[in-house]
C-alpha positions as CSV (number, residue, x, y, z in Angstrom):
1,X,-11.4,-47.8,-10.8
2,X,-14.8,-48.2,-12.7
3,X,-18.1,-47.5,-11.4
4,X,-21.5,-48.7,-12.6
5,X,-24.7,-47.7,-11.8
6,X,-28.0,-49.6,-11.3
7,X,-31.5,-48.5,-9.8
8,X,-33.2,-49.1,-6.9
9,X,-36.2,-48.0,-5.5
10,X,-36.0,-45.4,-8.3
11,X,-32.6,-43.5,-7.0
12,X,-29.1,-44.4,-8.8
13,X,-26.4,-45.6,-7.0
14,X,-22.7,-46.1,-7.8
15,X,-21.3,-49.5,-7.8
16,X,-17.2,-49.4,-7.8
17,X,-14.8,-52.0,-9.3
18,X,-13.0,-53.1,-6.1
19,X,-11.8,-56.7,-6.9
20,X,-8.1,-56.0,-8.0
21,X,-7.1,-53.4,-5.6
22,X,-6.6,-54.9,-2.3
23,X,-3.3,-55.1,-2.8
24,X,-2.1,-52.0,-3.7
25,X,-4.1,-50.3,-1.3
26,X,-2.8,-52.1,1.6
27,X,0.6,-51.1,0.6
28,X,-0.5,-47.8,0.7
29,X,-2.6,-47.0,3.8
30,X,-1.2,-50.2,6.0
31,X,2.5,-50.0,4.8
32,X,2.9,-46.5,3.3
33,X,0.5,-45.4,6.3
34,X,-1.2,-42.8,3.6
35,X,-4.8,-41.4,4.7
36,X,-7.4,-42.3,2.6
37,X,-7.7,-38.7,1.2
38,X,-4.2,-39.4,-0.1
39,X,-5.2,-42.3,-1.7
40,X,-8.0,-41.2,-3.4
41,X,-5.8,-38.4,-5.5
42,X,-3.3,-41.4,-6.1
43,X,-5.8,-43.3,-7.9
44,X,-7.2,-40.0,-9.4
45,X,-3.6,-39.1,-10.9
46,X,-3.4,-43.1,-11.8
47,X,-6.1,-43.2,-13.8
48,X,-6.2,-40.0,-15.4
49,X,-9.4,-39.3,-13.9
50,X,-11.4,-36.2,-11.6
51,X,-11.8,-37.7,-7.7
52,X,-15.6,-36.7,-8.0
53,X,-15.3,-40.2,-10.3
54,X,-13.6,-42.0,-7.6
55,X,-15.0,-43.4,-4.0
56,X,-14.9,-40.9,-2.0
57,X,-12.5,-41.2,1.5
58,X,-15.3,-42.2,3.5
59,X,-15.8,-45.2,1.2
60,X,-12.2,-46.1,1.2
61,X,-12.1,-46.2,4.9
62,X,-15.3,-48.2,5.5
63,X,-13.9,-50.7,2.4
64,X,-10.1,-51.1,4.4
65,X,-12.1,-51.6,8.3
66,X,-15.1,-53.3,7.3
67,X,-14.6,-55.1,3.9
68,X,-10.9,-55.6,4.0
69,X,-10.6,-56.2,7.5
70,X,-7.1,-54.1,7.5
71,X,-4.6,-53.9,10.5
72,X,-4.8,-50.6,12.0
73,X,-2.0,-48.3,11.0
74,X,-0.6,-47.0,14.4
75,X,-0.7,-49.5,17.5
76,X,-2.4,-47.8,20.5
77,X,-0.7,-46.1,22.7
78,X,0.2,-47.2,26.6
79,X,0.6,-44.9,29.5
80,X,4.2,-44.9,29.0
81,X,4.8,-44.4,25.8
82,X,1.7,-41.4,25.9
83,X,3.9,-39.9,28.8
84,X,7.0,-39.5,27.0
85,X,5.3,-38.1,23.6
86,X,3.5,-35.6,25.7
87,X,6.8,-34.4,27.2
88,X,8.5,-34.1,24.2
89,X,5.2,-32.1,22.8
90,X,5.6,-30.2,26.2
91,X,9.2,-29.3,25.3
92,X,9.0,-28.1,22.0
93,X,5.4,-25.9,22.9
94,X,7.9,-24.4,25.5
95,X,10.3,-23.5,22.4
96,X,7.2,-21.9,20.7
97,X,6.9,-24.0,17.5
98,X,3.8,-24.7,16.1
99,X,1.4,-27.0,15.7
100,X,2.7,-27.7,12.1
101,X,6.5,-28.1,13.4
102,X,5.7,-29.7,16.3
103,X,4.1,-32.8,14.2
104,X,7.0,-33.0,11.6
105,X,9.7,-33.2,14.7
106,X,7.7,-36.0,16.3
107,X,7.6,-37.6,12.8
108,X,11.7,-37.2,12.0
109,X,12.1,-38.1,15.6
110,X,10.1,-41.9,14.8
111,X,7.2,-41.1,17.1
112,X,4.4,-43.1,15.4
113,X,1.2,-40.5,16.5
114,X,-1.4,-40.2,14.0
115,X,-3.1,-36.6,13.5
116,X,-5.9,-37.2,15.6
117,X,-3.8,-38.5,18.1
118,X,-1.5,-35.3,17.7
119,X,-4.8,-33.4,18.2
120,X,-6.3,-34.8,20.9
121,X,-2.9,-34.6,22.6
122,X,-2.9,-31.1,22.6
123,X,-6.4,-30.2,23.5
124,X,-6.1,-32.7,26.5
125,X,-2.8,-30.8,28.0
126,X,-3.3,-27.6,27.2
127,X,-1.1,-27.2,24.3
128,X,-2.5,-24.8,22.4
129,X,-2.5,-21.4,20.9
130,X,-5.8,-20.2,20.5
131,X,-8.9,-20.7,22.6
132,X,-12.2,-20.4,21.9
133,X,-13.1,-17.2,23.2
134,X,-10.2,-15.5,20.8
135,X,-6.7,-15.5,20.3
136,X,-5.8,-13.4,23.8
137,X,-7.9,-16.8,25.6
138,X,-5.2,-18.1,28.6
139,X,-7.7,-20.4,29.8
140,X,-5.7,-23.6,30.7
141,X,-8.5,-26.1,31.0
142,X,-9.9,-26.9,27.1
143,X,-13.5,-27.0,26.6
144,X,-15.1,-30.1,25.8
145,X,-16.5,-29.0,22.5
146,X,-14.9,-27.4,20.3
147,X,-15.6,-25.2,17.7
148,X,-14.6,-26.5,14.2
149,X,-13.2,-23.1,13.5
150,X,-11.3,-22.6,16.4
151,X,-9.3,-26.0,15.2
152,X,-8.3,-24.6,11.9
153,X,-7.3,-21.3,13.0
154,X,-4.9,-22.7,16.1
155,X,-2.4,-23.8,13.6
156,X,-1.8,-20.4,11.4
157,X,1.0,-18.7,11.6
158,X,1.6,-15.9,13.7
159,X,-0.1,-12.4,12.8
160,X,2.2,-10.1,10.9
161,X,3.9,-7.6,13.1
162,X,4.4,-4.3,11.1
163,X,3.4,-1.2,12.9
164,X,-0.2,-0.3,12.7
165,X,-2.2,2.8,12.6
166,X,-6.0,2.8,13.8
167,X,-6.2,6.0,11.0
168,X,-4.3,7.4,7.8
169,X,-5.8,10.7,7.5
170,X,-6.6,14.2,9.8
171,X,-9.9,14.4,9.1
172,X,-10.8,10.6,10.5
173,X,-8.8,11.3,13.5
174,X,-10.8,14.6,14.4
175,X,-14.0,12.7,13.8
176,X,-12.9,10.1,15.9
177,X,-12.2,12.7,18.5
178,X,-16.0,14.1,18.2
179,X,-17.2,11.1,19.1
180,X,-15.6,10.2,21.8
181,X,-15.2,6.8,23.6
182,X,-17.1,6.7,27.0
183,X,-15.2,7.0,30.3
184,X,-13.2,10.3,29.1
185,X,-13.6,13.1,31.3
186,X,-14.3,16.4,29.5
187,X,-10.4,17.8,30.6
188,X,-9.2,14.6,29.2
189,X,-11.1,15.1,26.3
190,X,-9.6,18.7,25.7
191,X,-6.5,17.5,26.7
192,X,-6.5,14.6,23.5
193,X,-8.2,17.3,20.8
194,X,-5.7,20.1,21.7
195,X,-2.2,17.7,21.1
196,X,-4.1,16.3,18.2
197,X,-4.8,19.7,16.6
198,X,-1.2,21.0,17.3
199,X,0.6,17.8,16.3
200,X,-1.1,17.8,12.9
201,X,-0.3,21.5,12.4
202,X,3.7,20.8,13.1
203,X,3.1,17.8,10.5
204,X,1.5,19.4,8.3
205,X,3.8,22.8,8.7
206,X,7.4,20.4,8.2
207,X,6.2,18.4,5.5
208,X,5.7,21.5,3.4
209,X,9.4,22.8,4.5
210,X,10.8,19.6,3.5
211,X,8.9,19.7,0.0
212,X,10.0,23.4,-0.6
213,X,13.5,22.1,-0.2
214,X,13.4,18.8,-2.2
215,X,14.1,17.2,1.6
216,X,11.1,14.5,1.4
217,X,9.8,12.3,-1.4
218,X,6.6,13.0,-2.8
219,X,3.8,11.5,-1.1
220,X,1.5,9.8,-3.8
221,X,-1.1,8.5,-1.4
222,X,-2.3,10.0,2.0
223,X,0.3,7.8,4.9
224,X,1.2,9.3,8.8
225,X,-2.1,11.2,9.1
226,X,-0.7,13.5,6.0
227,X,-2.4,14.1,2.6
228,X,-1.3,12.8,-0.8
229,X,0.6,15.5,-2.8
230,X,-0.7,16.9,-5.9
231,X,-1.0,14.8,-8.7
232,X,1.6,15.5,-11.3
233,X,4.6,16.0,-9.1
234,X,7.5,13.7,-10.1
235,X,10.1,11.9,-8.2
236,X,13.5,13.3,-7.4
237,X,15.2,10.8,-8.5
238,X,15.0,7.9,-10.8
239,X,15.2,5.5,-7.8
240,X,12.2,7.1,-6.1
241,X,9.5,5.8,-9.2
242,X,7.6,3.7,-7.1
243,X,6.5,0.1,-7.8
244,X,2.8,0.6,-9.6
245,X,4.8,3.1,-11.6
246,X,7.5,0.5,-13.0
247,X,4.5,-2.3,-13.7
248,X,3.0,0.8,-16.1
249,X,6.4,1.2,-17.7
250,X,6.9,-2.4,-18.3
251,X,3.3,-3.1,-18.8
252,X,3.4,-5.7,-16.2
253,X,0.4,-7.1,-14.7
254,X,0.3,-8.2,-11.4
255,X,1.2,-11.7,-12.3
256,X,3.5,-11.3,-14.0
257,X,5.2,-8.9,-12.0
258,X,5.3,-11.6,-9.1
259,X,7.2,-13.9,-11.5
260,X,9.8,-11.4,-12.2
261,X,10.5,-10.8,-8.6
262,X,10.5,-14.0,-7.9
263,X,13.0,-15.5,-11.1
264,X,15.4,-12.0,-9.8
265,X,15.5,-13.5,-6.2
266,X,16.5,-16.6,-8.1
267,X,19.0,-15.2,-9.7
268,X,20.5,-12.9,-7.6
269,X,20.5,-16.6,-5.0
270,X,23.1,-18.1,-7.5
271,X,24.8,-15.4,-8.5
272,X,25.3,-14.1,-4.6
273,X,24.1,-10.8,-5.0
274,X,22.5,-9.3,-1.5
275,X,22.6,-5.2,-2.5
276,X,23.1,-2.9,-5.2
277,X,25.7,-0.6,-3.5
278,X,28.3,-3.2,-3.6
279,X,28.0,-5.1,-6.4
280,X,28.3,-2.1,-8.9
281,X,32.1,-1.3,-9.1
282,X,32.5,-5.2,-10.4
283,X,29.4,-5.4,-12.9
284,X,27.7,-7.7,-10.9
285,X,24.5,-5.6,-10.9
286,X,24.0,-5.3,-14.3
287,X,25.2,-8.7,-15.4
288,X,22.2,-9.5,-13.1
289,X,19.5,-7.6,-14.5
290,X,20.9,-8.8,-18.5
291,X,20.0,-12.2,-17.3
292,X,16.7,-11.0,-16.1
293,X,15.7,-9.4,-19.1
294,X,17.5,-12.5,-21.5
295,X,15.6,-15.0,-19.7
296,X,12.0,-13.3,-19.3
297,X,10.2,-13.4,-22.9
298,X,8.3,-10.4,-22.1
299,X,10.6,-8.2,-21.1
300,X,13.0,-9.5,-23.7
301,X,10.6,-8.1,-25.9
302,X,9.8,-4.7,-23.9
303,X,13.6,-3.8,-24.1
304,X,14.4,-4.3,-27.4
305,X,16.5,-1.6,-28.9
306,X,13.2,-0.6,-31.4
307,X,10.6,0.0,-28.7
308,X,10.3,3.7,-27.4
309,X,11.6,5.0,-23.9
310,X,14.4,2.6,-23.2
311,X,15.8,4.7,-20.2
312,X,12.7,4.8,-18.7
313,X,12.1,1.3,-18.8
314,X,15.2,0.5,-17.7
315,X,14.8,2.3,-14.6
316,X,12.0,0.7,-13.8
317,X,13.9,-2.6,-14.0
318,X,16.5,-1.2,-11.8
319,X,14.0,-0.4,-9.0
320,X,12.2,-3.5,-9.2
321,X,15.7,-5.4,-8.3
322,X,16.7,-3.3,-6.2
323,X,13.1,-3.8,-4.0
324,X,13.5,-7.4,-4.7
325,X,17.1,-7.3,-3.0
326,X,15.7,-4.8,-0.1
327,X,13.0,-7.7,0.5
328,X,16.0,-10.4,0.7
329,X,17.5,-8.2,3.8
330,X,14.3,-7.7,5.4
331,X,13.3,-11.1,5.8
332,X,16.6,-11.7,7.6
333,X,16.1,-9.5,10.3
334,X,12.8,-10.2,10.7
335,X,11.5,-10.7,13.9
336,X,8.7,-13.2,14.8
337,X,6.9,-13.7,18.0
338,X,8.0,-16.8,18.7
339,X,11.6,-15.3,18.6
340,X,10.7,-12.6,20.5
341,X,9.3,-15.2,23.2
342,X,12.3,-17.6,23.2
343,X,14.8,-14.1,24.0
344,X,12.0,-13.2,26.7
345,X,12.3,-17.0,27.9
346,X,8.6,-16.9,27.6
347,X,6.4,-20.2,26.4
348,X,3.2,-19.4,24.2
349,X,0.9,-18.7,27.4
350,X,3.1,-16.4,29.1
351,X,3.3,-14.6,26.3
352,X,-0.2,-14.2,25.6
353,X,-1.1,-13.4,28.8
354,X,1.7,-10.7,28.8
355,X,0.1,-9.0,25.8
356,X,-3.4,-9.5,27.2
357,X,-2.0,-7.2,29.5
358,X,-1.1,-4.7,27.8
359,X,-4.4,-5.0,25.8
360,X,-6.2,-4.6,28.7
361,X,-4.4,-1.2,29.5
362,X,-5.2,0.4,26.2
363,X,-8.8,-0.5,26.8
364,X,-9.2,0.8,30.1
365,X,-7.7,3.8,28.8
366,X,-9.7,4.1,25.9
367,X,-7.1,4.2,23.3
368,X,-7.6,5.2,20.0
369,X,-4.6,5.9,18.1
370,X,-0.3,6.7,19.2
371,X,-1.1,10.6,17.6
372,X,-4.4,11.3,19.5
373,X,-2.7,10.4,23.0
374,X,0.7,11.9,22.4
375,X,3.9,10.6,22.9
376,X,4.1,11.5,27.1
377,X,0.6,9.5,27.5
378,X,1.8,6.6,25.2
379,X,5.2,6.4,27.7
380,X,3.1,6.1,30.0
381,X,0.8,3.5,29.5
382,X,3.9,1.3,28.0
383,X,5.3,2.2,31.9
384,X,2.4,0.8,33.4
385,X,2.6,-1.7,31.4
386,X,6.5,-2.7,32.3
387,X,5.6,-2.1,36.4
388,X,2.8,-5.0,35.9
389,X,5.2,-7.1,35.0
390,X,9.1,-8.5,36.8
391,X,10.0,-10.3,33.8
392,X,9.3,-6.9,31.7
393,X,11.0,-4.9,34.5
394,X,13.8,-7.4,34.3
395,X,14.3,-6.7,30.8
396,X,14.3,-3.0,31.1
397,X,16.6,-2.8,33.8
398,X,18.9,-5.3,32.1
399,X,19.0,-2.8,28.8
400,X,19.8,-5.3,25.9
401,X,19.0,-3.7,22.6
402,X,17.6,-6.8,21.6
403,X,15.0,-7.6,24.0
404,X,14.1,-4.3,24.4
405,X,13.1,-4.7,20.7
406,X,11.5,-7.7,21.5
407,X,9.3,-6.3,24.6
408,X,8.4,-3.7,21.8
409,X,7.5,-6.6,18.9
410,X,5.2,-7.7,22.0
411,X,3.4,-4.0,22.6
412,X,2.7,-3.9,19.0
413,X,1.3,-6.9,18.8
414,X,-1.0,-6.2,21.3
415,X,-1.8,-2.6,20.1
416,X,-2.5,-3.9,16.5
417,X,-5.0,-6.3,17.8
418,X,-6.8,-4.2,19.7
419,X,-7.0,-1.9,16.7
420,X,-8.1,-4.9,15.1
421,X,-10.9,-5.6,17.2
422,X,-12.1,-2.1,17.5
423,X,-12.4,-2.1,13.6
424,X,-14.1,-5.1,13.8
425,X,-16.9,-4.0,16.6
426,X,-17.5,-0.9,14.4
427,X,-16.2,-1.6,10.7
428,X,-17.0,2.3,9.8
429,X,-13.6,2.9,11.3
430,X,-11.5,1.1,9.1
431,X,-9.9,3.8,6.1
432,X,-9.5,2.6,2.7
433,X,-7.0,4.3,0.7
434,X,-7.4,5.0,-2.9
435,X,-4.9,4.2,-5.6
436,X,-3.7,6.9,-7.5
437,X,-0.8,5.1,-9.7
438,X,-1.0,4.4,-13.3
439,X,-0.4,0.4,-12.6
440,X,-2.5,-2.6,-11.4
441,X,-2.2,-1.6,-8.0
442,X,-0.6,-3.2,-4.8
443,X,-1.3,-7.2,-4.9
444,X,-4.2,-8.5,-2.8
445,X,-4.0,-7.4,1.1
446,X,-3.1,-10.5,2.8
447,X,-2.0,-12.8,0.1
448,X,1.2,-14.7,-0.4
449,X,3.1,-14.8,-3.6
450,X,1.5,-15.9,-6.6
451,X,-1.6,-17.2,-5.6
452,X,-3.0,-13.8,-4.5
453,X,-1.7,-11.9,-7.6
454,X,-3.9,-14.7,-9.3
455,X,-6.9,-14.0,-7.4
456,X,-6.4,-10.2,-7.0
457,X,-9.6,-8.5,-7.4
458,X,-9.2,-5.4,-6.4
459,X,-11.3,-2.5,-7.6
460,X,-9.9,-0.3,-10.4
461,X,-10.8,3.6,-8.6
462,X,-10.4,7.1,-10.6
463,X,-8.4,9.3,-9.4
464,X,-9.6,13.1,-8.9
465,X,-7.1,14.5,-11.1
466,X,-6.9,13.5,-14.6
467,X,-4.4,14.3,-17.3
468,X,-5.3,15.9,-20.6
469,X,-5.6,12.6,-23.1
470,X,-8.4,11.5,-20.2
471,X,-6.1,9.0,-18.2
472,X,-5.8,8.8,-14.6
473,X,-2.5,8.7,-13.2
474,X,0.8,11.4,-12.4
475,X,2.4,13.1,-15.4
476,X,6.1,12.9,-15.6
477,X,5.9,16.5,-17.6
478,X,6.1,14.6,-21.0
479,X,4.1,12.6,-23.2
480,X,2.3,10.1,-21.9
481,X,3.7,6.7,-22.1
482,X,1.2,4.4,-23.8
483,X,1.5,1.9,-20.6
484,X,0.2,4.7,-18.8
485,X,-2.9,3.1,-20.0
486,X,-2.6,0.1,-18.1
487,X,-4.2,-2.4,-20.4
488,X,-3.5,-5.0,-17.8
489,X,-5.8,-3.7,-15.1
490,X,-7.2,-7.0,-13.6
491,X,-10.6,-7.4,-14.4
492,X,-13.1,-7.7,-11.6
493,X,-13.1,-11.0,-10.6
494,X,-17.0,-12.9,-9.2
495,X,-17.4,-12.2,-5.5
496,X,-18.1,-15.7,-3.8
497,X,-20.5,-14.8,-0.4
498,X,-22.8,-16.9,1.5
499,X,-26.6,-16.0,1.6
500,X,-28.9,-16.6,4.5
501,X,-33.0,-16.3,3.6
502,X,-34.3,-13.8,6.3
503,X,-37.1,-15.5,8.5
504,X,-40.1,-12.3,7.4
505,X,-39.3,-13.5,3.6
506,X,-42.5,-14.5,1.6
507,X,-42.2,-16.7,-1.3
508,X,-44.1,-19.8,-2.6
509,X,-42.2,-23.0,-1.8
510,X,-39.1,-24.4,-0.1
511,X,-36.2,-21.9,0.0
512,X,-33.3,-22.9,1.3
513,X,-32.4,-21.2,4.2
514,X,-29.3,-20.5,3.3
515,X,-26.9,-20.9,-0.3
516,X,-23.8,-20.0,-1.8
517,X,-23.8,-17.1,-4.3
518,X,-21.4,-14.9,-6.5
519,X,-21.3,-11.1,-6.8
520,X,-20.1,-10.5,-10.7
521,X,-19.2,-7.0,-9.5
522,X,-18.9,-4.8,-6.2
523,X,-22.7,-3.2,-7.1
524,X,-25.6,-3.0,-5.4
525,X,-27.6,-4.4,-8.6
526,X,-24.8,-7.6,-8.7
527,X,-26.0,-8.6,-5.1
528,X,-29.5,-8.4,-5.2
529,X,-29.5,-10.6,-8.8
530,X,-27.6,-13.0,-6.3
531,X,-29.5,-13.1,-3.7
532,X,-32.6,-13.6,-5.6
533,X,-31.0,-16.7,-8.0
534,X,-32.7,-19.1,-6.0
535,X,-36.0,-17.6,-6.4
536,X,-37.7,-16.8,-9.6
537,X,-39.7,-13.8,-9.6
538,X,-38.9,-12.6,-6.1
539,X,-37.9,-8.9,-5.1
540,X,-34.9,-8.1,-2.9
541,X,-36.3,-6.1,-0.6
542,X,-33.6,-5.8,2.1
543,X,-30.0,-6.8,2.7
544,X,-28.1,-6.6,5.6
545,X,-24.3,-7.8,5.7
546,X,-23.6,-9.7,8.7
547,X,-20.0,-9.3,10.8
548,X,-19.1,-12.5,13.0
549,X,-17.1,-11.4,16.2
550,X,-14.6,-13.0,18.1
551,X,-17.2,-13.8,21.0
552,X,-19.5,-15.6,18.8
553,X,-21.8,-12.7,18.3
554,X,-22.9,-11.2,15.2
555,X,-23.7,-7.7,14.3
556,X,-26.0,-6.7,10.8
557,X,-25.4,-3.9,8.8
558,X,-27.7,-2.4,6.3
559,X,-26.8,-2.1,2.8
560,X,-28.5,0.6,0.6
561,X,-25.6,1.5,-1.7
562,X,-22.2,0.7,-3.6
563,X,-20.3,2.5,-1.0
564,X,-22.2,1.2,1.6
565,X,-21.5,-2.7,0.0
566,X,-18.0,-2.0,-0.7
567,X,-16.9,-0.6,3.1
568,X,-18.8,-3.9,3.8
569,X,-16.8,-5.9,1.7
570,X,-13.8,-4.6,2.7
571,X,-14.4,-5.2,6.4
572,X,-15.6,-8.6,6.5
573,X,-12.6,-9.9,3.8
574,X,-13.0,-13.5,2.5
575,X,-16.1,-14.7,4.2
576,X,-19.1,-12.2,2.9
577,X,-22.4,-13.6,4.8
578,X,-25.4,-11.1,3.8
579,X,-29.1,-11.6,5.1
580,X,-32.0,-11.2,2.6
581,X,-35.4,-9.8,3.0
582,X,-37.1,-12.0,-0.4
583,X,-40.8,-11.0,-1.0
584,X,-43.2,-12.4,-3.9
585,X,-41.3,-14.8,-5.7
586,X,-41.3,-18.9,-6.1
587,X,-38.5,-21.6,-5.1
């Protein structure tokens, strides 16, 4: 599809060749009922060219309805036919499927409803998942206008369930406990600092017995409110090298460790392999891991019988499989919320006002973390919890193992999003922990497979202890393994962040108000050069980095340092927004 150009009025516009393609697209968006986005990547793959080249969807569109004169795609819909689609929707909301699912059902079902259709729908009946006001909003009755964001984040999957902690370490929680949350009365107060002190002594006083006696692995991070062990100590057994350790061995990035796990899963799919345990005796288990290494060029070449420290490299192979195999189980038995609500015989708004509930408990009782309350408290509130409720009291007095479990998938849920929200009024009370293994590091926090090990860009940290040739890591009391060295560390990867020009700024000319910028590193110096690209001359004079809360609010925090940019970072994830103070400069 050609495009010319010709002046007018002294701006260029595009002229587009448009003669000989009224047929095919009317087979397309008419027949094969394709959106002009669609479209415009089909004739970008066509003609082996970029869509910035091409009409853009808005100009398809106007060329099909006002050029063209095209049928419309869907016919409208009557009152009868709009009843029985919004049943159908009304069933499978009931059932908990999403948004996404939802659509594809109607679709294999031959309900011709287009996605604005779909959407409207939804909003009109209630059908949704989120609200405005956050994801705990039961209101039934859908505002009018609607947020942009709040439509994009209705439709994502549900939040991961794991158990969360509010802290990972002693000291946080005793500072926490000096500063406590209003409404506590002073015995209360006592009360919560004298369990806390003693629990942490009995931690602290078994996790020493059970080192003396080689009853606990080593701890190589701080995790349960405990410290990290001393640097050095190695693993009891071979199977007890931990992950970041086996990407050293096999100096595997982070990449390309993702595409090992993922080509064993493969493998261990066809060849019908679900543990180690019982696939030794037959030679299953190592016929497996030979494919791995025969069919993976790198590690074909990092096991060859010439290169140094074979054994430990092959243990390092046999713990990656072996995690790879441990993940297979796992996902199995894991447990959604949707799965808990269909054993609970709850639809999506039940649920959520269930959890509200329980939300609401923890936040009349100013809770902070499971450790700081105690165990008796935290029965408790979880019985005040099941005495609000008959279909929780139902549950209890019934005694299935497997809706208990779910009742409990439900109480963490709510306790890990009130965590969540705490963190985000106050972002100071979110820990970081630092890595201490010879490796890349975990994969990006949040990510999914291997997109995020592409776009990992987390911060290579020192540890405290250092060995004697100067790198950072455990010893294994021997020499150090040159992948100890981690030449694959990822380099730090260009911050994108959105800049908005404080109103006291004074500069010559028209700034924009606000622009998109990127932070080469995680420094102070990286973001004012940033901030300041748009302005030649001018002086950073203040930054503040801006939080957006659930309720539409927004809080400022002042940045004066790398740590201070970094916790910032950290807490606001993938949308940085930082307010500039810009003084003396031109636009």
């Amino acid at each position: 599809m050609s495009a010319s150009g010709h002046a007018e009025g002294g701006k260029k516009y595009k002229k587009y060749d448009w003669d000989d393609k009224k047929d095919i697209c009317y087979k397309l968006y008419v027949e094969g009922k394709k959106t002009p986005r669609d479209i415009v990547k089909y004739f970008a793959n066509h003609f082996s060219v970029p869509e910035s080249e091409l009409p853009s969807a808005r100009l398809f569109r106007r060329q099909f309805h006002d050029v063209w004169q095209f049928p419309p795609r869907r016919r409208t819909l009557s009152a009868d036919d709009e009843a029985v689609i919004v049943e159908r929707i009304r069933q499978l909301w009931e059932q908990n499927e999403s948004a996404v699912r939802i659509g594809q059902i109607l679709d294999e079902e031959g309900y011709e409803l287009g996605d604005n259709e779909f959407t409207k729908l939804r909003r009109r009946h209630g059908f949704i998942r989120r609200g405005i006001s956050g994801s705990y909003d039961v209101t039934t009755k859908p505002s009018k206008r609607w947020k942009r964001k709040a439509d994009e984040v209705e439709d994502q999957a549900q939040m991961d369930t794991d158990a969360v902690n509010a802290a990972t370490s002693a000291e946080f929680l005793m500072a926490m406990q000096q500063q406590p949350p209003p409404g506590l009365t002073p015995d209360q107060l006592a009360q919560r600092q004298a369990h806390l002190a003693q629990r942490l002594t009995d931690l602290h006083r078994e996790s020493e017995a059970k080192l003396a006696t080689r009853k606990r692995r080593r701890r190589i991070r701080g995790f349960g409110f405990l410290p990290a062990d001393e640097a050095g100590m190695a693993p009891r057994y071979d199977s007890e090298t931990t992950i970041d350790e086996c990407k050293a061995f096999l100096h595997l990035s982070n990449e390309m460790y993702v595409t090992i796990r993922d080509d064993y899963e493969a493998i261990c799919q066809d060849m019908g392999i679900e543990r180690k345990k019982t696939t030794m005796e037959s030679g299953l288990w190592q016929a497996s891991k030979d494919r791995l290494v025969r069919e993976n060029v790198h590690l074909s070449a990092i096991m060859h019988p010439l290169q140094p420290n074979l054994d430990r490299k092959a243990v390092a192979i046999d713990v990656i499989c072996s995690d790879v195999t441990k993940r297979m189980r796992d996902n199995k038995k894991k447990m959604s919320i949707a799965d808990a609500n269909n054993a609970l015989g709850l639809n999506p708004l039940a649920s959520k006002k269930l959890r509200k509930a329980f939300y609401d408990i923890l936040e009349h009782d100013h809770y902070t973390t499971r450790m700081a309350c105690g165990e008796e408290h935290w029965n408790e509130l979880q019985q005040a919890w099941h005495n609000s409720s008959p279909v929780l009291q139902s549950v209890i007095t019934e005694g299935d193992p497997y809706k208990l479990r779910c009742v409990y998938m439900l109480c963490r849920d709510a306790t890990k999003r009130y965590n969540d929200d705490g963190v985000r009024r106050d972002p100071s009370r979110k820990q970081y922990q630092q890595g201490t293994g010879p490796g890349p590091g975990a994969l990006r926090v949040g990510g999914k497979g291997k997109k995020a090990a592409a776009t990992a860009t987390e911060k290579p940290r020192k540890n405290k202890a250092t060995v004697k040739n100067g790198l950072s890591g455990p010893s294994f009391g021997m020499a150090v393994d040159p992948a100890l060295t981690n030449p694959y560390l990822p380099e730090p990867q260009p911050i994108p962040a959105y800049f908005r020009l404080s109103p006291q700024s004074s500069l010559i000319g028209n700034h924009p108000r606000m622009w998109l910028g990127k932070l080469a590193t995680r420094t102070l110096a990286s973001l004012h050069e940033a901030a300041a690209s748009k302005a030649g001359a001018a002086t950073v004079t203040r930054v503040q980095g801006v939080i957006k809360n659930e309720d539409g609010t927004e809080d400022s925090y002042q940045i004066d340092g790398d740590d201070e940019l970094d916790v910032y970072l950290e807490a606001a994830g993938d949308k940085s927004t930082f307010l500039v103070l810009l003084e003396g400069g031109y636009a």
